[in-house]
VOZA-73185 format. One line per 10 residues: number of its first residue (from 0); their letters; for each residue x, y, z of C-alpha. Coordinates in steps of 0.02 Angstrom, whole numbers. Layout:
VOZA-73185
NUM) a) X/Y/Z | ...;
***
This chain:
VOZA-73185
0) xxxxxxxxxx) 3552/-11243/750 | 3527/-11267/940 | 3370/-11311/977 | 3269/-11238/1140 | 3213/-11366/1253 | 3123/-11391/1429 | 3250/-11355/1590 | 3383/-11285/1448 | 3497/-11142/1496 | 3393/-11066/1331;
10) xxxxxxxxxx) 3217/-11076/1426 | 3274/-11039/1591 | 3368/-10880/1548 | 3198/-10815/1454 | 3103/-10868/1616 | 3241/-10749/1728 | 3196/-10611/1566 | 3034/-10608/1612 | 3040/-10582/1789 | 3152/-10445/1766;
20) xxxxxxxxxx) 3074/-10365/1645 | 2917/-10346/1765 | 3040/-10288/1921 | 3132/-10167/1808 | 2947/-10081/1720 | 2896/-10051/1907 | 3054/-9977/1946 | 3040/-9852/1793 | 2859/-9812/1836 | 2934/-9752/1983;
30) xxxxxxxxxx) 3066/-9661/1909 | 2965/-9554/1789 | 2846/-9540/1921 | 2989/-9443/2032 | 3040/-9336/1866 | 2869/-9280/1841 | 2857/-9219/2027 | 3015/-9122/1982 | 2961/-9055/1847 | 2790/-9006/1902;
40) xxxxxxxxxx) 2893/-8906/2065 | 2998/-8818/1931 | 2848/-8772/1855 | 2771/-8692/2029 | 2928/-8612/2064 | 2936/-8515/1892 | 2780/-8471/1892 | 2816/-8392/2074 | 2960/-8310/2007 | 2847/-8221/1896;
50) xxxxxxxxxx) 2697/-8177/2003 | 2841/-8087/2116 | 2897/-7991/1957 | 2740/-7955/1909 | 2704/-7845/2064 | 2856/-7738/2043 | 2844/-7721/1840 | 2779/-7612/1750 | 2619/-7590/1694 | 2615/-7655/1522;
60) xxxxxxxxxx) 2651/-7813/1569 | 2760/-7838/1431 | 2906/-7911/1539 | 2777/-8024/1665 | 2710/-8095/1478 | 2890/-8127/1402 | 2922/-8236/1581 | 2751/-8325/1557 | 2783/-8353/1376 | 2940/-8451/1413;
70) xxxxxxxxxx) 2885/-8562/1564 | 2747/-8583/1416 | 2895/-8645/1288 | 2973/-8768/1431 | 2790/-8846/1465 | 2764/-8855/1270 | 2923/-8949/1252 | 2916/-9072/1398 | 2727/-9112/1363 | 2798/-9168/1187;
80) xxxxxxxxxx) 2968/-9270/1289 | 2802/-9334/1409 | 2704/-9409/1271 | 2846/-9514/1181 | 2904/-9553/1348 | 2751/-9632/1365 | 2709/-9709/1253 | 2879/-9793/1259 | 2816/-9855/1420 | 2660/-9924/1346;
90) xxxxxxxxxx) 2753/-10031/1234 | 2867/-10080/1347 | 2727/-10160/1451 | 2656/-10242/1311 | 2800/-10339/1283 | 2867/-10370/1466 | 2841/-10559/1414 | 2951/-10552/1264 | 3135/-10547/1228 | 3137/-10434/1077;
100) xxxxxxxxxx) 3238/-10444/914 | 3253/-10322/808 | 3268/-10317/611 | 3361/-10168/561 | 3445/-10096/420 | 3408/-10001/254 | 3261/-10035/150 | 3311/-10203/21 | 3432/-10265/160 | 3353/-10419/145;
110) xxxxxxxxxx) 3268/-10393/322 | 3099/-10479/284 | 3166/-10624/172 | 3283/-10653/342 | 3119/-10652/463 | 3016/-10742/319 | 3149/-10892/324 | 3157/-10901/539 | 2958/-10909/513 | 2954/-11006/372;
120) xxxxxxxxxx) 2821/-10894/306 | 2751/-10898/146 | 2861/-10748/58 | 2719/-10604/31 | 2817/-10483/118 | 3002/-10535/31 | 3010/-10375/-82 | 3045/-10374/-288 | 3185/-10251/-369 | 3187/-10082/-278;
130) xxxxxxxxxx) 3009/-10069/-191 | 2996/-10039/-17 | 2895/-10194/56 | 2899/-10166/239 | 2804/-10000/265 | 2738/-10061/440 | 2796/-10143/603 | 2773/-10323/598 | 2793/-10442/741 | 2815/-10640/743;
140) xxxxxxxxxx) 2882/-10761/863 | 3018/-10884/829 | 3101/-10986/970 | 3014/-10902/1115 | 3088/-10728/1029 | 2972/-10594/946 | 3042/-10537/804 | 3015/-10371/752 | 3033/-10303/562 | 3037/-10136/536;
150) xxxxxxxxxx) 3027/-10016/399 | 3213/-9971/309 | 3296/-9818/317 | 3386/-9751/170 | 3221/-9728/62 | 3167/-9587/-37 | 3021/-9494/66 | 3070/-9621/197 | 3077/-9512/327 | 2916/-9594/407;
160) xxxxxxxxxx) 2994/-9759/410 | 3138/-9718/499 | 3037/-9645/628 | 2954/-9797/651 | 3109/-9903/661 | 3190/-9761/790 | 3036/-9795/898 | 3035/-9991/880 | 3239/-9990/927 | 3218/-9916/1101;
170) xxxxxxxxxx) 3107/-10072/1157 | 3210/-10201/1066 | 3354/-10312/1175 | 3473/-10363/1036 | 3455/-10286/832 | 3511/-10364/711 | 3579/-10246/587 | 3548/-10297/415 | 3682/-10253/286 | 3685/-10258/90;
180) xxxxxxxxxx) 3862/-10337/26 | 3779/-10200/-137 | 3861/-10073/-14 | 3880/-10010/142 | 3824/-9828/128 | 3868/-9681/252 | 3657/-9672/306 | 3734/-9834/381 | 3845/-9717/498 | 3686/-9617/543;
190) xxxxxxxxxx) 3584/-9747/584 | 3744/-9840/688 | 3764/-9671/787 | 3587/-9657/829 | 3585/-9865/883 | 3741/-9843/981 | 3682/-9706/1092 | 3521/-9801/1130 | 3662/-9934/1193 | 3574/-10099/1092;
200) xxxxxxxxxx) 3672/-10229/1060 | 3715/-10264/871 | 3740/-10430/780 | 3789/-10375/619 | 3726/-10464/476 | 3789/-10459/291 | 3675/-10506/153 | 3744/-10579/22 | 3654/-10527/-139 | 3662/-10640/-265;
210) xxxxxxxxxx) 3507/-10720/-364 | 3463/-10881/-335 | 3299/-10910/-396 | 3384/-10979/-576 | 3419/-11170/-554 | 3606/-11143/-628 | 3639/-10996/-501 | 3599/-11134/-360 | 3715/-11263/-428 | 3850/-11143/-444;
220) xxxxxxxxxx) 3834/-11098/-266 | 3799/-11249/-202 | 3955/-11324/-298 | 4094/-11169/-238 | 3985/-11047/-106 | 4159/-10985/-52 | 4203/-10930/-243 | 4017/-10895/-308 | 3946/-10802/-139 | 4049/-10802/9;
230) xxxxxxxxxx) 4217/-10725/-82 | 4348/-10696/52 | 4395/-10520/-24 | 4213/-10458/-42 | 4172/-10490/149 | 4351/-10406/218 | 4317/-10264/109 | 4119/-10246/185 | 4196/-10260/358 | 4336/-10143/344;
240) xxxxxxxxxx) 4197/-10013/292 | 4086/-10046/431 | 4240/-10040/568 | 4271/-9884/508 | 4095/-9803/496 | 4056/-9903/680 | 4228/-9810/739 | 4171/-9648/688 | 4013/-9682/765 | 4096/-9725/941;
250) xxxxxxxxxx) 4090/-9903/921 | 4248/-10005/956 | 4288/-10107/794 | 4374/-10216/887 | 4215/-10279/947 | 4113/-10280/793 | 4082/-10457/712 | 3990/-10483/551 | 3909/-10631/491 | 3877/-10670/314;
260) xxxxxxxxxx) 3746/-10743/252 | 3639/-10777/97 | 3457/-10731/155 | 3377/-10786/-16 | 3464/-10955/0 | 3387/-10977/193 | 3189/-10934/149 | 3211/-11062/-33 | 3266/-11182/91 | 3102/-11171/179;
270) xxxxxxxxxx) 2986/-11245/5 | 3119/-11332/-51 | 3114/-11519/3 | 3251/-11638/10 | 3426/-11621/-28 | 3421/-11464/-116 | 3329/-11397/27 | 3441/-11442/167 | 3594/-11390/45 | 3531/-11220/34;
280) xxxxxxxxxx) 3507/-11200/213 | 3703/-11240/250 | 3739/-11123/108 | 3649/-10994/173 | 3727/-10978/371 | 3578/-10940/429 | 3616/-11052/578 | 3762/-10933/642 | 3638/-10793/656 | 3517/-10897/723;
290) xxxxxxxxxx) 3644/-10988/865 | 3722/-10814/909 | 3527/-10753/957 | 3517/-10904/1059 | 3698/-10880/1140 | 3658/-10701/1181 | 3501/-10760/1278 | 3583/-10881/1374 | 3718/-10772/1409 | 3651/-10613/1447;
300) xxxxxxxxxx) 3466/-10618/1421 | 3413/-10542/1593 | 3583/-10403/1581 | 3494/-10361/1421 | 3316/-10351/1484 | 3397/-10239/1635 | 3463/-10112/1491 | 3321/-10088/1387 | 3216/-10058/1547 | 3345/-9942/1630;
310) xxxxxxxxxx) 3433/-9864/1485 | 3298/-9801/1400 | 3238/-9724/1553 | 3408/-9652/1578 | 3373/-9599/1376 | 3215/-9506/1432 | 3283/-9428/1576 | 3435/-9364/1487 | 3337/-9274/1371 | 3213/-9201/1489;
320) xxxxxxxxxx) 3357/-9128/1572 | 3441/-9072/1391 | 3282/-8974/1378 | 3307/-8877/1540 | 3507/-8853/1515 | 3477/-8800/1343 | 3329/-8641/1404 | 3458/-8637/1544 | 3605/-8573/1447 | 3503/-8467/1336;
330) xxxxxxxxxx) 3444/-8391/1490 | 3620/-8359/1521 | 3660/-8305/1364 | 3501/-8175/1379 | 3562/-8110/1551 | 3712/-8073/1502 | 3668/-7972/1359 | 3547/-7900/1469 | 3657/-7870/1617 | 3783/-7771/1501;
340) xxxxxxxxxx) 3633/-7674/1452 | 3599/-7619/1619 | 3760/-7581/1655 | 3786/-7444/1485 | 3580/-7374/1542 | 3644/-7323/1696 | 3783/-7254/1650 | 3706/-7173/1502 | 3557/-7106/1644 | 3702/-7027/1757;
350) xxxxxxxxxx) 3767/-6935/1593 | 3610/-6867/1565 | 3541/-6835/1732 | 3716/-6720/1753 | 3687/-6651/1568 | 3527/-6621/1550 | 3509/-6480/1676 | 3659/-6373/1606 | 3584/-6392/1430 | 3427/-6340/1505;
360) xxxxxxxxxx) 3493/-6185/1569 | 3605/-6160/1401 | 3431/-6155/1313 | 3354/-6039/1418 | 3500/-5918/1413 | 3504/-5953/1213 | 3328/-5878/1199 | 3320/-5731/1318 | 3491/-5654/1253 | 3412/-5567/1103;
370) xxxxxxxxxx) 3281/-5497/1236 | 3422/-5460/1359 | 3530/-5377/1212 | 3385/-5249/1159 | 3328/-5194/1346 | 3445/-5047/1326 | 3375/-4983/1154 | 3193/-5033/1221 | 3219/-4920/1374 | 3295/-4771/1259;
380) xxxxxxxxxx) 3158/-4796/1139 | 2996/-4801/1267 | 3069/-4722/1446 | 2946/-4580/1418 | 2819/-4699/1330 | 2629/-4687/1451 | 2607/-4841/1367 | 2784/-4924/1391 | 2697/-5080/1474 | 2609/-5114/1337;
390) xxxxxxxxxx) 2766/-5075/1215 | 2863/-5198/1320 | 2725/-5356/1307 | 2729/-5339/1108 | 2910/-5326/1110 | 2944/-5457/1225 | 2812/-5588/1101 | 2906/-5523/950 | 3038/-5642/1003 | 2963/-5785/1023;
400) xxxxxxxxxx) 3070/-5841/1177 | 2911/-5975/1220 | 2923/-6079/1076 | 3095/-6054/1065 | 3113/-6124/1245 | 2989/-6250/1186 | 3050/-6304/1038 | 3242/-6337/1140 | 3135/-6442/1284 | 3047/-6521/1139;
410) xxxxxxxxxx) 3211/-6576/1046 | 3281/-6651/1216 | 3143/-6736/1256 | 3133/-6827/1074 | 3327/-6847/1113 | 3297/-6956/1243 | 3179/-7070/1161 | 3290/-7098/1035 | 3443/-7130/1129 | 3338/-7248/1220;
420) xxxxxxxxxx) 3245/-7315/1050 | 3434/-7322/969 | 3500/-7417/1138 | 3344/-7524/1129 | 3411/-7585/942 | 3576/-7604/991 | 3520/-7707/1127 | 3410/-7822/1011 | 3551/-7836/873 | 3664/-7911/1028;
430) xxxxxxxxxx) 3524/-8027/1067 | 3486/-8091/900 | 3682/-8108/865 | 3687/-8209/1027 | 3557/-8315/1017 | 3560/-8360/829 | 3748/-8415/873 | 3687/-8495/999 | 3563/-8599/895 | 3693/-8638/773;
440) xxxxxxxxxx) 3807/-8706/889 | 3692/-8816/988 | 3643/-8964/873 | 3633/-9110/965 | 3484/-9213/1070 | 3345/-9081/1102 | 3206/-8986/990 | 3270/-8803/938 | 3167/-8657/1012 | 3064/-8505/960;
450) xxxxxxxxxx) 3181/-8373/980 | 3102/-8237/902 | 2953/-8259/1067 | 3096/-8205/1161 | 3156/-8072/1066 | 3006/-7985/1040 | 2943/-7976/1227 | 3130/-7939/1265 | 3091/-7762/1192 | 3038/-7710/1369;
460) xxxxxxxxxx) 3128/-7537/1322 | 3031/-7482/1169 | 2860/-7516/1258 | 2909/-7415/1408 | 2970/-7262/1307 | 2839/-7264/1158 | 2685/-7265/1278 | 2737/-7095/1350 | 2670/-6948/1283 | 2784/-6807/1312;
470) xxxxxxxxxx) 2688/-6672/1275 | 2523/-6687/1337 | 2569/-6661/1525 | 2655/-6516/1529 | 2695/-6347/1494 | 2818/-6260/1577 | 2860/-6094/1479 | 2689/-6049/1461 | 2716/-5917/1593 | 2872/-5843/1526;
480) xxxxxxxxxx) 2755/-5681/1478 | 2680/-5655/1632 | 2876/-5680/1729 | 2939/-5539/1622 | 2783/-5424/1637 | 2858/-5264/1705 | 2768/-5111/1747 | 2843/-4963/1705 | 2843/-4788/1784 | 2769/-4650/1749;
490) xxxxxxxxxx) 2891/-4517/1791 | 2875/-4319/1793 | 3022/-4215/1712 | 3072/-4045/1756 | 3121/-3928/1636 | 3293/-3884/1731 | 3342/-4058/1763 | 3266/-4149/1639 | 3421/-4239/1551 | 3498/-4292/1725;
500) xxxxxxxxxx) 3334/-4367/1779 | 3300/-4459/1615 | 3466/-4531/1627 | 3438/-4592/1804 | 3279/-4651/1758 | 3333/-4734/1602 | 3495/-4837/1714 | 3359/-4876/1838 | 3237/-4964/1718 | 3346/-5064/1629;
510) xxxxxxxxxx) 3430/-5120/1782 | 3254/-5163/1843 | 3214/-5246/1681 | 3363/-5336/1692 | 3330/-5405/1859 | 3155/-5467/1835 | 3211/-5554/1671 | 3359/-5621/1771 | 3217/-5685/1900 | 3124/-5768/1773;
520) xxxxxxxxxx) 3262/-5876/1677 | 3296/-5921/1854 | 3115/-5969/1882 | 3117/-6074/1716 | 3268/-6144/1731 | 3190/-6212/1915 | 3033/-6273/1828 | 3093/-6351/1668 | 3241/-6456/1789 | 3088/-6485/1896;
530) xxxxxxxxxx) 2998/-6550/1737 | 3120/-6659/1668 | 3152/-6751/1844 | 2947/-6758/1853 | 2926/-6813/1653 | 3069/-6890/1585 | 3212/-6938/1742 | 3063/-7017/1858 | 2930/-7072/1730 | 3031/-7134/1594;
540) xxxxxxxxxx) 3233/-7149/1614 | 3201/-7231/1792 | 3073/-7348/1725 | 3173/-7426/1596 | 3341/-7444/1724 | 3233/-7523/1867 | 3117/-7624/1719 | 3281/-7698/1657 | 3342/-7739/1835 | 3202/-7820/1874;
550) xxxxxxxxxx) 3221/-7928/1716 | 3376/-7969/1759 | 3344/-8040/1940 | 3180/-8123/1862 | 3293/-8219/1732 | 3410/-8264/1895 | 3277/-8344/1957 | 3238/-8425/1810 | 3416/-8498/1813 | 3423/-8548/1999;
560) xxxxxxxxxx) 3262/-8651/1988 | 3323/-8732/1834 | 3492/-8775/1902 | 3398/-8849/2056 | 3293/-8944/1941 | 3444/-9026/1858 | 3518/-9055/2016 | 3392/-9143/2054 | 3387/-9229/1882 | 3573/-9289/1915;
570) xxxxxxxxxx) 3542/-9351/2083 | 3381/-9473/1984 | 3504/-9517/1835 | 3621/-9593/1974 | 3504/-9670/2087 | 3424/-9775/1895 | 3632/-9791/1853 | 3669/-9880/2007 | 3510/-9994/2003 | 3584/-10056/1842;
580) xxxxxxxxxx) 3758/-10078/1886 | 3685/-10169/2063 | 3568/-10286/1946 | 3691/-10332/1826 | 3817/-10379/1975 | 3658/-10488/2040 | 3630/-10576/1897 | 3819/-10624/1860 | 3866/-10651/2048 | 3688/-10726/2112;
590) xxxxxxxxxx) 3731/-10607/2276 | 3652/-10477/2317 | 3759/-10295/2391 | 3925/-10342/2322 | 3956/-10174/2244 | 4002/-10006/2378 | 3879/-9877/2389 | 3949/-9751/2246 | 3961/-9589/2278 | 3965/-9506/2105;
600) xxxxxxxxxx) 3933/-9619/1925 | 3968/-9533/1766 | 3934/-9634/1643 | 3907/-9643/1433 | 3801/-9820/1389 | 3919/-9911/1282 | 4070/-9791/1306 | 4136/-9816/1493 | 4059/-9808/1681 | 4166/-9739/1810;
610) xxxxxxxxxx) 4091/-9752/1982 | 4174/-9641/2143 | 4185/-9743/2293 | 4232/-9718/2491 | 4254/-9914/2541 | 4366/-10033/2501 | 4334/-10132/2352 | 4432/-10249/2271 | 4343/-10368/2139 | 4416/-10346/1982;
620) xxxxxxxxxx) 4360/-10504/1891 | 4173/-10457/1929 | 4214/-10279/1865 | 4282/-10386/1704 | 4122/-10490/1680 | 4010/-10326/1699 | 4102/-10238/1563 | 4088/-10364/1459 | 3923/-10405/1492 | 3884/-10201/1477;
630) xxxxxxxxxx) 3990/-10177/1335 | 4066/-10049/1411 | 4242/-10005/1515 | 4190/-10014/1714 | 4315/-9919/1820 | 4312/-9903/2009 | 4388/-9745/2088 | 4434/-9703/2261 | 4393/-9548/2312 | 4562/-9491/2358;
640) xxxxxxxxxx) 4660/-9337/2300 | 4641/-9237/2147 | 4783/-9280/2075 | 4769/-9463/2104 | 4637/-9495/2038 | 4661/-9413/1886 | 4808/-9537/1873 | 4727/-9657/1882 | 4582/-9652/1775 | 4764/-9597/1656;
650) xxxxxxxxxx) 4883/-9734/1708 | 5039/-9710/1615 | 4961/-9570/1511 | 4987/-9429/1598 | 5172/-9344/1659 | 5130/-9244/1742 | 4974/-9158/1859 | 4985/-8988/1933 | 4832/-8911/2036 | 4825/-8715/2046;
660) xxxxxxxxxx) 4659/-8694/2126 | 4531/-8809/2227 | 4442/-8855/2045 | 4596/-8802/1931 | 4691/-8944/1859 | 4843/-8933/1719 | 4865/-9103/1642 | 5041/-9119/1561 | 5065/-9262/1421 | 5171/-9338/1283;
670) xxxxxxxxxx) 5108/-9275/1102 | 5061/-9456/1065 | 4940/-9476/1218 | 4843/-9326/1180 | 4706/-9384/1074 | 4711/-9571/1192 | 4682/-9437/1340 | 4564/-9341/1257 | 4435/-9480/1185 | 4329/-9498/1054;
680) xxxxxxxxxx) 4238/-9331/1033 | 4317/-9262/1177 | 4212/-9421/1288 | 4359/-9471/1402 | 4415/-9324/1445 | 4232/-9233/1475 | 4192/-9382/1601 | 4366/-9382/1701 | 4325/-9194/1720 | 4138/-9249/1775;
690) xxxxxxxxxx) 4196/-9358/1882 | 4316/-9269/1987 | 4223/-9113/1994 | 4341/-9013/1895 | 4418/-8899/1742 | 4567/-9013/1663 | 4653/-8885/1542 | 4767/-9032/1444 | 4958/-8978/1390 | 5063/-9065/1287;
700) x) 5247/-9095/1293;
***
């Protein structure tokens, strides 16, 4: 094993770690510093969005609280993002003297019997059969490193050490990944995903299980480790399985490299003296492990201090902003279930604003025709009646024509509450299709959200149309009587011309009867369509239309401030992007400004990083040494045409490129290029399209 030294390449790279881890925490002080100030103006400008609603709203406040309750939500959430973030940071600082190694992998990986032989410790913590000995972080320092153990994953009711582990990884520099040669389970994919998005750097080590506490054991394995331990099938087998769970996980096999060891064999060669002691140390390859640590130091110790430090700012950031694109296309989702909704009101108000009237009148006619009908028999009956005034006001009450008239404007009244209660449903049954598909189909970085809050303040319908009372507040056939109170005539027959004059008489009266009657269904028609524009049209129909405008230009503003915010988000993410890929071009070239201002980075950690740029560059064997160093594909683009360079982020992929609109791009290409094109879950392609600003729709031929 190398040895670390005074004035060593070892020492001296630790030495450049340090001072970079100091210059790096400073810069992502300042970093989080500018997101909070972001934030913080987001969360002004919502809350101005709703103090302008809330003068135009209505009174209930139902809508203004349904606004409040989600800039609520978005606080909640980023308070949470703002403590881990945190306290992240905290650790971060505690360690800024310390290149940190971390011991990963599932619980019995042989984790603390590996940190227990590079400490020579005593073996308290080395675990027996199945029990879980590491249940807390524990930190020692080997070789100017700090190791860190960790709790496994994989354990039953574990789910607290994994958590712990999860938080350790993000201020580690290198992991190595502990692995059982029992088996390689798929928890190991899980925990390879989650690793290889934080973009550490893995040194994967396989843990040869096999006892060697009895004497004979040892001599068998000292005699033939190759046949006894280290069997050549065994270890191709293990790495085939983790190529292919590290491939699913986004991780090159190519580049993955295991090293075998036997981690019992390295801590008995710590109390064993002698020969037997130095024997077991050869057999156990501990050295390899140990020498690639060193190696990686030396090679890219301060690269790797730059990551941690900048990555997991970039981790932070990225999920801030998750939070506000995910409330930002539910708040799409909302408006446009809301915006339909406005669209079938209104319509549905201009049906019944041209209906209602004519059914109005309908009624009116509906219950004066039975009076109408029996004026002629009244007028026989009573035309010589002293008392025919009287006759006529308990004839006209035998039918009832009030409540008739009121029971008609009672019926369309209730009608309109429940068209509006039954739209109001309808409405809500769109929303909670929408939004539970919506939950179900967004699974990835950020927390899920309360979407029943939403729902139930998005009722801003049902509270406008329940808190009317109908009836209270008016009464507009409660005159009918008096409208149709006619006085009648006394007249004075003559013997001679009776008959002739009581005919007269009798034409005359009902045509006067007639007339008035006629005057007062005109009269109530005039009131009740002056009613229902007064008491339903103006103070409930109108209400809900402008409440639910209103809504939806609150929830536009909602959206514009959060797409600003993310803007603004984006424009952070690329100013901490290109203060990595500038450092990392520092520390391999010694020269400072040798990269071209970028115009646009889209990059994945440990995927690819293409970077848009104006000036002439040409420097490919740096771009070479800082993908390797990166561990990910670097690729320069001139910001040119379109179509060029889509070809050449596709070189000898793509047949053909056809642009129908500014932003529009049909990408034609063999069969047996698609899925090269298209990247591992759909990567490539998503960042060519971020890249060049625009839609690729892919066709093969």
């Amino acid at each position: 094993m190398k040895e670390a030294v005074d004035d060593t390449p070892y020492l001296s790279s630790l030495q450049s770690c340090n001072r970079v881890a100091r210059e790096e925490y400073t810069a992502v002080q300042g970093y989080f510093e500018c997101c909070d100030t972001i934030i913080e103006a987001l969360r002004k400008k919502l809350q101005g969005v709703i103090e302008l609603s809330s003068q135009t709203l209505s009174e209930d406040k139902m809508v203004e609280d349904g606004l409040t309750n989600m800039l609520q939500d978005l606080e909640r959430d980023y308070g949470k993002l703002l403590s881990k973030r945190n306290a992240n940071l905290a650790k971060l600082k505690r360690s800024l003297d310390c290149f940190n190694v971390m011991l990963f992998g599932r619980t019995m990986a042989g984790k603390s019997t590996i940190r227990e032989a590079i400490t020579r410790g005593d073996g308290q913590t080395i675990g027996k059969g199945a029990q879980r000995t590491t249940r807390d972080v524990k930190e020692y320092e080997w070789n100017n490193l700090r190791i860190i153990d960790t709790p496994g994953f994989g354990a039953y009711n574990g789910q607290e050490d994994t958590r712990i582990a999860h938080e350790i990884l993000e201020q580690s520099d290198v992991v190595l990944f502990m692995l059982n040669s029992d088996s390689i389970q798929e928890s190991t994919f899980v925990e390879l995903d989650h690793v290889h998005k934080l973009n550490k750097p893995l040194i994967f080590v396989l843990n040869m299980k096999k006892d060697l506490e009895n004497s004979g054991n040892r001599r068998r394995a000292l005699r033939s480790p190759e046949k006894y331990i280290f069997k050549e099938e065994d270890i191709q087998g293990h790495t085939d399985r983790l190529k292919n769970l590290a491939g699913r996980a986004g991780i090159n096999p190519s580049t993955v490299r295991i090293i075998p060891i036997h981690a019992q064999a390295a801590f008995l060669a710590t109390v064993m003296k002698g020969e037997e002691g130095s024997q077991l140390h050869e057999l156990s390859r501990i050295d390899q492990v140990l020498n690639a640590l060193i190696d990686e130091v030396e090679g890219n110790g301060p690269i790797r201090r730059v990551q941690t430090f900048l990555d997991s700012s970039l981790h932070h950031l990225d999920e801030q902003s998750l939070l506000i694109l995910s409330q930002r296309d539910r708040l799409t989702k909302l408006l446009q279930q809301y915006e339909s909704s406005f669209t079938r009101i209104s319509q549905w108000k201009v049906k019944t604003l041209r209906d209602a009237p004519r059914l109005l009148s309908k009624e009116v006619d509906v219950a004066f025709k039975p009076l109408v009908d029996s004026v002629a028999d009244f007028v026989d009956d009573h035309i010589e009646d002293e008392n025919a005034a009287v006759a006529w006001d308990r004839h006209y009450k035998s039918f009832k024509i009030t409540k008739k008239v009121e029971r008609s404007i009672q019926a369309l009244a209730e009608q309109v509450v429940e068209e509006l209660q039954d739209f109001n449903r309808e409405m809500n049954e769109g929303l909670d299709i929408t939004l539970s598909f919506e939950v179900a189909h967004d699974g990835r970085n950020f927390s899920e959200f309360d979407f029943k809050r939403i729902n139930g303040w998005g009722s801003a319908i049902t509270g406008v149309v329940s808190a009317i009372a109908f009836f209270n507040s008016w009464n507009p056939v409660g005159w009918v009587a008096a409208a149709v109170g006619i006085l009648f005539i006394t007249f004075s027959f003559f013997s001679d011309s009776r008959a002739k004059k009581l005919k007269e008489a009798k034409s005359k009266q009902r045509h006067a009867l007639l007339d008035d009657i006629e005057k007062g269904k005109r009269k109530i028609k005039a009131n009740l369509e002056s009613w229902f524009d007064t008491s339903i049209y103006r103070a409930v129909i109108v209400p809900v239309e402008n409440n639910l405008s209103l809504l939806c230009q609150a929830i536009n503003g909602f959206i514009s401030e959060l797409d600003g915010t993310d803007s603004q988000l984006y424009t952070l993410r690329h100013e901490i992007n290109f203060r990595l890929l500038n450092r990392v071009s520092y520390i391999i070239k010694k020269q400072h400004f040798v990269l071209p201002n970028a115009l646009k980075i889209v990059r994945i950690p440990g995927y690819a990083c293409y970077f848009l740029i104006s000036d002439y560059f040409r420097n490919s064997e740096l771009l070479w040494a800082m993908s390797n160093a990166m561990r990910e594909k670097i690729i320069v683009v001139y910001d040119t045409g379109l179509d060029k360079k889509i070809s050449h982020l596709y070189r000898g992929l793509v047949e053909k490129i056809e642009i129908s609109e500014q932003d529009k791009v049909s990408m034609f290409a063999q069969k047996r290029n698609i899925s090269k094109i298209i990247g591992k879950d759909h990567r490539r392609i998503k960042m060519v399209a971020a890249l060049c600003s625009c839609e690729i729709t892919l066709v093969a031929i």
